[in-house]
N, C-alpha and C positions, 0 to 999 in steps of 0.2 A: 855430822850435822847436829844442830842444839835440838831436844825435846823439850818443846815449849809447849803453854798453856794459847790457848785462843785470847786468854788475857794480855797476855806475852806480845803474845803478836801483832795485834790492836795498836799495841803502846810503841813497840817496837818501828814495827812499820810509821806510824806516825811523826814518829821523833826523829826517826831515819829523814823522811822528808822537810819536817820543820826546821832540822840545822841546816839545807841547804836552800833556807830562803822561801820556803812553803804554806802558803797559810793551811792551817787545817778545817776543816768545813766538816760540818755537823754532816748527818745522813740527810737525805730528801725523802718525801714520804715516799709511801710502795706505790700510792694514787699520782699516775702521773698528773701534775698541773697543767690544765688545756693542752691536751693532746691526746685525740683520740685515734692515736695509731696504734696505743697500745691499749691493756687495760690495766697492764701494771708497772711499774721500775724494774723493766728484764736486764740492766747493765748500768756501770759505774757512769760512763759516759750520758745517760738518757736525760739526765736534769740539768745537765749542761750542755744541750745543745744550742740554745740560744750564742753561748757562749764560743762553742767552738764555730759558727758561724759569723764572729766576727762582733757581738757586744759586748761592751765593758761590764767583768765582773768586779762585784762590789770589793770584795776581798787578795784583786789586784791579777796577774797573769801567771803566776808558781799557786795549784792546786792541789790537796790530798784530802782524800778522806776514807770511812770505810763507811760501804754504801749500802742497804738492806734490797735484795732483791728478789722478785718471785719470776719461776717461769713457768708454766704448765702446760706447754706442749706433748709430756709426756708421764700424766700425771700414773696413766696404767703403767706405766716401766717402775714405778716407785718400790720398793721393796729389793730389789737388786741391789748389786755393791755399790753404785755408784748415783743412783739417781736422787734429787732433792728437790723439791719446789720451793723452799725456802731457802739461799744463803746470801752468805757477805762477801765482799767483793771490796779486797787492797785497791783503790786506785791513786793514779797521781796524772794529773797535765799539766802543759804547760801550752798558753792560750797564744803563739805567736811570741814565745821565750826564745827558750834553747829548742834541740832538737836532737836529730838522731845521735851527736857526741856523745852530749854528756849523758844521755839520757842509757844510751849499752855502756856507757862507763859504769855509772850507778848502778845501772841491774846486774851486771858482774863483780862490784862489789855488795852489795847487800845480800846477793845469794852465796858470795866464799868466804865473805871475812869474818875472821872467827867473833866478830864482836855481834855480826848479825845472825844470819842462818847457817854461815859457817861448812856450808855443802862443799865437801870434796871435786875442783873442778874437773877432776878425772871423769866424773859421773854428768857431766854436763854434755850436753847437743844442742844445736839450735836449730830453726829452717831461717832460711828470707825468702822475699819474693821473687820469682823467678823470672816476671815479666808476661808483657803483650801489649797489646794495641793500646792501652787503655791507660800505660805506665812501664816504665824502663826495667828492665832485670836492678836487683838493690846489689851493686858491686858495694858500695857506701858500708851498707850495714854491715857487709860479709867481713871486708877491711877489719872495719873498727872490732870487732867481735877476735879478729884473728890478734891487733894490738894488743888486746887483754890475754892474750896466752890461752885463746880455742886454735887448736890444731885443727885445718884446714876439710879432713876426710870427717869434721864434729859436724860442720858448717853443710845445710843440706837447702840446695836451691828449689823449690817448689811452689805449684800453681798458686793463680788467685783462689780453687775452692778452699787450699792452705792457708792461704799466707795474706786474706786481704778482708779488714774489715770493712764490711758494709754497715749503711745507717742503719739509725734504730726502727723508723720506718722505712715507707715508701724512699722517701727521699733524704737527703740530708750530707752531712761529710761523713767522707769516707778516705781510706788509702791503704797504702800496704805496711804487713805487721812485720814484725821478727819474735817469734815464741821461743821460749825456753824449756828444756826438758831432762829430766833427769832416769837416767838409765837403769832400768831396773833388776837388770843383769841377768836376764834370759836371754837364750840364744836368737843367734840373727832370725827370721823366717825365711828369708833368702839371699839371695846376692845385692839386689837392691834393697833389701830394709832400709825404709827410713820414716821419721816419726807421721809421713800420712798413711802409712800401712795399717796402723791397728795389732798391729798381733801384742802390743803388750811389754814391749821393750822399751820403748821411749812412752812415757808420763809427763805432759804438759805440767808445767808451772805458771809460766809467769807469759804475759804476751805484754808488750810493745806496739801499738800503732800509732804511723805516721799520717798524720792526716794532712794531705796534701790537694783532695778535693771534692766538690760538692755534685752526689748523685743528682741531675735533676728529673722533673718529672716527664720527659723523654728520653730517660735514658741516659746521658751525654755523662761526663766528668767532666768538671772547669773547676781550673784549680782556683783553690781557696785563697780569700782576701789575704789570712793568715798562716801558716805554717803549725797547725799543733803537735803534741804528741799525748796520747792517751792511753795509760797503760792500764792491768787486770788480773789483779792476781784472789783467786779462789779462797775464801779461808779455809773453808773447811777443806777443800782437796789437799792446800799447804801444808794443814795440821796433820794428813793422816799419813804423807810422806816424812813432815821433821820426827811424829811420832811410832813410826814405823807399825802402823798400824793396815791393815790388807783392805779396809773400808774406811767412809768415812763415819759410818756410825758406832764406829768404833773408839774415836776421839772425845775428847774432853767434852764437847760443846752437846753430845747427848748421849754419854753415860748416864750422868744425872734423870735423863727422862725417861733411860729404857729402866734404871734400874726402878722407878715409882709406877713405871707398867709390867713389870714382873710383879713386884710386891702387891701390886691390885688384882693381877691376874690367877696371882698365883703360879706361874711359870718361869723359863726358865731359858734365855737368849742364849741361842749356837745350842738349844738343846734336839732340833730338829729341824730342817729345811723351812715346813711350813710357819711354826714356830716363830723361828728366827722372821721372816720375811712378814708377817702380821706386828710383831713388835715392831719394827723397821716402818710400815705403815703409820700407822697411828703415832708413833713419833714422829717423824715427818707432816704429817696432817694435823695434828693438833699443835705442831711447832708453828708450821705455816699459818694456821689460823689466828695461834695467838697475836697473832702479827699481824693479819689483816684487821684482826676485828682492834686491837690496841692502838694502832698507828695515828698518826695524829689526824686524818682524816678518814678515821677508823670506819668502817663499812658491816653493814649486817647480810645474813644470808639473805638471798633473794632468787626469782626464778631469772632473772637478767642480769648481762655484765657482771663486774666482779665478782656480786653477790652470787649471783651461779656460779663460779667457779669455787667462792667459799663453803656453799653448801654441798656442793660434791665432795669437797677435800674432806668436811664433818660426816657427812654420812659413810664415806668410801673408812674414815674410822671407825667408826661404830659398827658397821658389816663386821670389819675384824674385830674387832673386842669383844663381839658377842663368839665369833669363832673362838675364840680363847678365853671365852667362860668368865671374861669381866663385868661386873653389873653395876663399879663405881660409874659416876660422869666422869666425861673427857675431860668436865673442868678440873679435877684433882689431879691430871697428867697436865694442865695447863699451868696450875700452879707452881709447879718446879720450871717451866719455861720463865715463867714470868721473874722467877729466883735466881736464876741464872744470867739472866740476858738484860736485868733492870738497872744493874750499873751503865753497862753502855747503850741502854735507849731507855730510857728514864718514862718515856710516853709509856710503857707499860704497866708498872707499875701505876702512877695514877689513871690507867686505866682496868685495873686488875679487876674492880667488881663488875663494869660494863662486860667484860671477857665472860667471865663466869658464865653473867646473865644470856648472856647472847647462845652461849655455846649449852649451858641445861634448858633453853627455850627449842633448840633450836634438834635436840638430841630427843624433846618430849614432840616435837611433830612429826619426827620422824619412824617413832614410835607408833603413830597416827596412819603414818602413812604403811609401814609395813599390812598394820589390821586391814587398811584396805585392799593393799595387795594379796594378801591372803583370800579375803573375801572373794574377788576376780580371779584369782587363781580355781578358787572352790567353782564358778561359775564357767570355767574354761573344762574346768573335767566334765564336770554333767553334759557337756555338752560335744566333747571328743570323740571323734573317731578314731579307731584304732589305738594304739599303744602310745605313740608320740608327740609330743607340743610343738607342734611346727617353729620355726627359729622366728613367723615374721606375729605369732601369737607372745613369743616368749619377749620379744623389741619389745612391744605395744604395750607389757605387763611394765616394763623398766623404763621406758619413754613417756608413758600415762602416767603410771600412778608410783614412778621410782623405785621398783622392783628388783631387786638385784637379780643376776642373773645366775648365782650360786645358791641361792635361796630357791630360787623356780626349781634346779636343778635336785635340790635336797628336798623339797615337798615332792616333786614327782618320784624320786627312789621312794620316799618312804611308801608311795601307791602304787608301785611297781611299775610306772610308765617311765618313757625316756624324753628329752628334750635334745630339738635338732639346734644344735650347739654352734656346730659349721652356718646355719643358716640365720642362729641369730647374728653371729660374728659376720656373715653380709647386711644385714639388714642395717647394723650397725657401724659397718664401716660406709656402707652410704649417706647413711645419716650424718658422719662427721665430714663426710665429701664437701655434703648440699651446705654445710655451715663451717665449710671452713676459714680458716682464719679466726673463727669464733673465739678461744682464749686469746692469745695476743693479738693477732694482726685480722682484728673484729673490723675494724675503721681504715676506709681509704683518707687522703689527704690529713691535715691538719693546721696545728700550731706551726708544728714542725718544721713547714713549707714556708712560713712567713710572709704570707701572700699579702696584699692592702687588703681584700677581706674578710680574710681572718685577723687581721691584727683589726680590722674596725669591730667584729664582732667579740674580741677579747675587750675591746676600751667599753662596748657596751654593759659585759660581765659586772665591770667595777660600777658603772650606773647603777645596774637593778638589781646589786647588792647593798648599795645607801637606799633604794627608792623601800627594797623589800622592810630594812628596819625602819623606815618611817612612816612607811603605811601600817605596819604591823605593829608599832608602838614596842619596839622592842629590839635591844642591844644584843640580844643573844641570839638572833636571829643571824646565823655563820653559815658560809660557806663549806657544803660538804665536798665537793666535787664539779666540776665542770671539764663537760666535752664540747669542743668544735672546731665544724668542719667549716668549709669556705661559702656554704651553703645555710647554715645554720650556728645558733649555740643551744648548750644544756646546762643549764646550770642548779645543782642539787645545796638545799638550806634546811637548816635545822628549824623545823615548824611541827606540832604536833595535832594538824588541824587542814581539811582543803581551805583555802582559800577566797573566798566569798566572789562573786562578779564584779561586784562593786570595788572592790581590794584588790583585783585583777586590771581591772580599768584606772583605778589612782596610781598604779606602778607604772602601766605606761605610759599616763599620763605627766608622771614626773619625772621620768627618763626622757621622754621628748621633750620635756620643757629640758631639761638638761641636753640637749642635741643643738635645739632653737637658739641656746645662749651662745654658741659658739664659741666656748672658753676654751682656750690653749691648754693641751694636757701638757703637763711640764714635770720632767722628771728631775730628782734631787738627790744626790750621796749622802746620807747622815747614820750616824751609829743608831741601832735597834732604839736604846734609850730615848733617842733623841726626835723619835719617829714616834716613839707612843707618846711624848709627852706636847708631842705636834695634834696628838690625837688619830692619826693614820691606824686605819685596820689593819691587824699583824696577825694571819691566823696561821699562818704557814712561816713566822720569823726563824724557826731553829733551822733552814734550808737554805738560807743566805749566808752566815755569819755574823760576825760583828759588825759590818755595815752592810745597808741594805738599800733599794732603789725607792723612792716613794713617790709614785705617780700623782700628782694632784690634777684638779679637773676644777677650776673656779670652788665655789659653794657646794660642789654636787658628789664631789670624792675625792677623797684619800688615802690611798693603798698601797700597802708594802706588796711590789709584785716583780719578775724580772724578764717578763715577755716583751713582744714588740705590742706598738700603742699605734694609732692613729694622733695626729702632728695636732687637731682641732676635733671636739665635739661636732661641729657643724657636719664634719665628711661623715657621719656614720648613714644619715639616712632615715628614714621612720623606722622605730623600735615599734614590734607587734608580738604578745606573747599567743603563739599557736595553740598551746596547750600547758596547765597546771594539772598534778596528778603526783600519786605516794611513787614513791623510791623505795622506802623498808621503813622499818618503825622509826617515828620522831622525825623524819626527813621525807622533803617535798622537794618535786624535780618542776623547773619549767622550760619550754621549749621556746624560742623566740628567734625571731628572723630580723632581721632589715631589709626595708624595700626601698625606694628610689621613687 
């Protein structure tokens, strides 16, 4: 197999797709666009759902791209050989194209031929799906797999928790996959080894999903208007099998960062367990970060949604870098992210000083906050009994006032008492009980469901985004974010000021007159160019490609967008904003309904 750069691969992969009739599509931001099932881009598939539900993409039904994703469901596992919250993700579909043929033709050649990745198909395994109630055993896939010259005992039949992706939320399409794996040539673990055991012999590559139908919100599977196929291949996991590397932070895509966190640290990667795994941290964290905060609907720390999640990722580095006797900022280990990664996502770079800013603001309050934990720490002794810090004192220090819990741990040695460690570890895992879902799957329903009132509350969105710059006397007044549910929307804008009552009552007063008019929302095909010179707001155009949808609304809006719309302003209903209030710095959130 070739040992390629992450550059390599990018290019490769891409070209591989675009000779066979592929448009290439830029990344979509980490923010998903209205859809609060998540609270980030966890998969290549997530910004095309509208898509695989059966609308016309702008850039026609042969898809690829390579996609920026975050997940943090397991942000404490980070530091191990395998875990990331930050990576990129190969994908390609196709929207009611081709299908399972050509699609295991391609993947058996892209992974053996020596002009691609050139893997020995000796080394290759696959599963498909085994079948149930739900969807047939895939004879199909097993076939065609065997046409390409996989020997039969390769070919491994296994359940839906193997072999079937589900949607990105609640709901959505879905169907059964065929994964690919490459054999890492340790011994079997049993008679039955195969790649759902775990033990380390079989190494996922590449997955394949057929999507053949849409989960609904009881449950049910009805197959899909269209037929896709959506595939997933890892970069970083790619690069550390082409590179024969035993992790993935071992690869090209962050040696560059471990080695600018040695040279700060002064230390010295694979030189000790702890060591190793603290560098491993903070490279990941401050990789991840430069990416939330750089993205083109970039986001600051905060104590809610994303911004909580960012702020952890920042703080959970800094714990370690002061473990390892670092005293630069995170921004000087962000700088080399931003060096690395700004050929292929260019939004970092023009956002390189925001970064900075965000991440030395954001490093000096938590500086802030340690002194107070200290403080409460000093106020929890004088006041102890016996020798211990009970586990549900030591929560309450890290819950209140952001306390680490290895910090408790090292001020109590230093006074010779001990902390019930076991008991913060309950106190805290009920904690993540009571809130869970809280990183990704925070939000029931959404976008995602396409329901008529969340597609009325989406056409609202583009309302009281022209009302907001014309009450506000100002063009710069952009779209940071929006979530909603069937029940509501959220929509965050760049303002550095609340909102006056008065300026709150002229926005809905010019969205209901925008309702009252009953103007035809009317969507249009036109290249990016030809949309800005229409005057249509584009804040989000690098997420379409070179032709984009552009919703108009009479007089009252213009928007590059590629969600579902309501057919007329009239069916929305009375627009009422519940609530104006900050979001994080420079950005104002507001909450608004429709009534009947």
């Amino acid at each position: 197999m070739k040992n390629v750069t992450a550059k390599e691969l990018r290019r490769m992969w891409t070209e591989f797709f675009s000779e066979r009739g592929h448009a290439v599509i830029p990344s979509a931001s980490l923010i998903p666009e209205n859809d609060p099932t998540v609270l980030f881009t966890t998969a290549g598939m997530h910004p095309l759902v509208p898509y695989l539900l059966g609308e016309k993409h702008p850039a026609g039904v042969r898809l690829c791209d390579v996609q920026k994703c975050v997940r943090t469901g397991d942000i404490d596992e980070v530091g191990d050989e395998s875990h990331c919250t930050f990576f990129e993700m190969l994908g390609n579909w196709s929207l009611g194209d081709y299908f399972k043929e050509d699609m295991i033709r391609w993947s058996w050649e892209f992974l053996t031929d020596e002009k691609y990745l050139g893997i020995n198909p000796d080394s290759l395994s696959v599963s498909v799906f085994a079948g149930d109630a739900d969807c047939p055993r895939d004879e199909q896939s097993a076939a065609l797999w065997e046409s390409c010259g996989l020997p039969k005992d390769r070919i491994f039949y296994l359940p839906k928790e193997n072999n079937w992706w589900g949607p990105a939320g609640i709901t959505g399409p879905c169907g059964p996959d065929t994964e690919m794996f490459i054999d890492t040539g340790k011994p079997a673990c049993s008679a039955d080894c195969s790649p759902a055991c775990g033990c380390g012999k079989y190494l996922e590559i590449w997955n394949d999903v057929f999507m053949q139908y849409n989960k609904t919100a009881d449950g049910r599977f009805e197959p899909l208007r269209q037929k896709n196929v959506d595939t997933g291949m890892g970069l970083e996991r790619t690069l550390a099998i082409l590179q024969g590397k035993k992790t993935v932070y071992e690869t090209d895509v962050f040696a560059p960062i471990i080695k600018r966190i040695e040279e700060l640290a002064g230390v010295k990667y694979g030189s000790d367990e702890q060591t190793t795994r603290a560098i491993r941290i903070i490279a990941d964290h401050v990789r991840t970060s430069t990416f939330m905060i750089g993205d083109e609907k970039g986001i600051a720390p905060s104590n809610v949604d994303q911004g909580y999640i960012l702020r952890r990722l920042i703080r959970r580095a800094i714990r370690y870098a002061k473990q390892l006797g670092m005293t630069a900022p995170l921004s000087a280990v962000a700088e080399v992210v931003v060096e690395e990664y700004a050929d292929a996502y260019p939004e970092l770079r023009a956002g390189a000083q925001r970064i900075a800013e965000e991440l030395d603001r954001e490093q000096e309050r938590f500086e802030k906050t340690l002194a107070n934990g200290i403080r409460e720490f000093e106020k929890l002794c004088h006041y102890l009994v016996g020798d211990t810090v009970s586990g549900k004192a030591a929560f309450r220090l890290y819950d209140t006032y952001g306390f680490p819990i290895e910090m408790t741990v090292e001020l109590a040695k230093e006074r010779g008492l001990k902390v019930n460690v076991e008991g913060f570890q309950a106190a805290f895992a009920e904690h993540q009980q009571k809130s869970h879902a809280g990183a990704e799957q925070k939000f029931k329903g959404g976008l995602a469901d396409h329901t008529e009132a969340t597609a009325r509350l989406h056409t609202a969105t583009h309302l009281l985004h022209r009302a907001l710059k014309t009450v506000l006397n100002n063009e710069n007044v952009n779209q940071k974010g929006s979530n909603i549910t069937e029940e509501r929307l959220r929509f965050d804008f760049s303002f550095d000021r609340p909102m006056t009552k008065e300026e709150i009552e002229q926005t809905e007063k010019l969205v209901n007159d925008a309702i009252a008019a009953d103007v035809p929302v009317v969507c249009e095909e036109m290249t990016v160019e030809q949309a800005k010179e229409k005057g249509a707001v584009g804040l989000f155009t690098s997420k379409y490609g070179d032709k984009v949808k552009v919703y108009t609304m009479g007089k009252y809006s213009m928007e590059i967008c590629g969600g579902p719309h309501a057919s007329h302003t009239g069916e929305l209903g009375h627009f009422r904003i519940v609530k104006e209030q900050s979001s994080s710095a420079g950005v104002r959130r507001i909450k608004a309904v429709l009534e009947h």
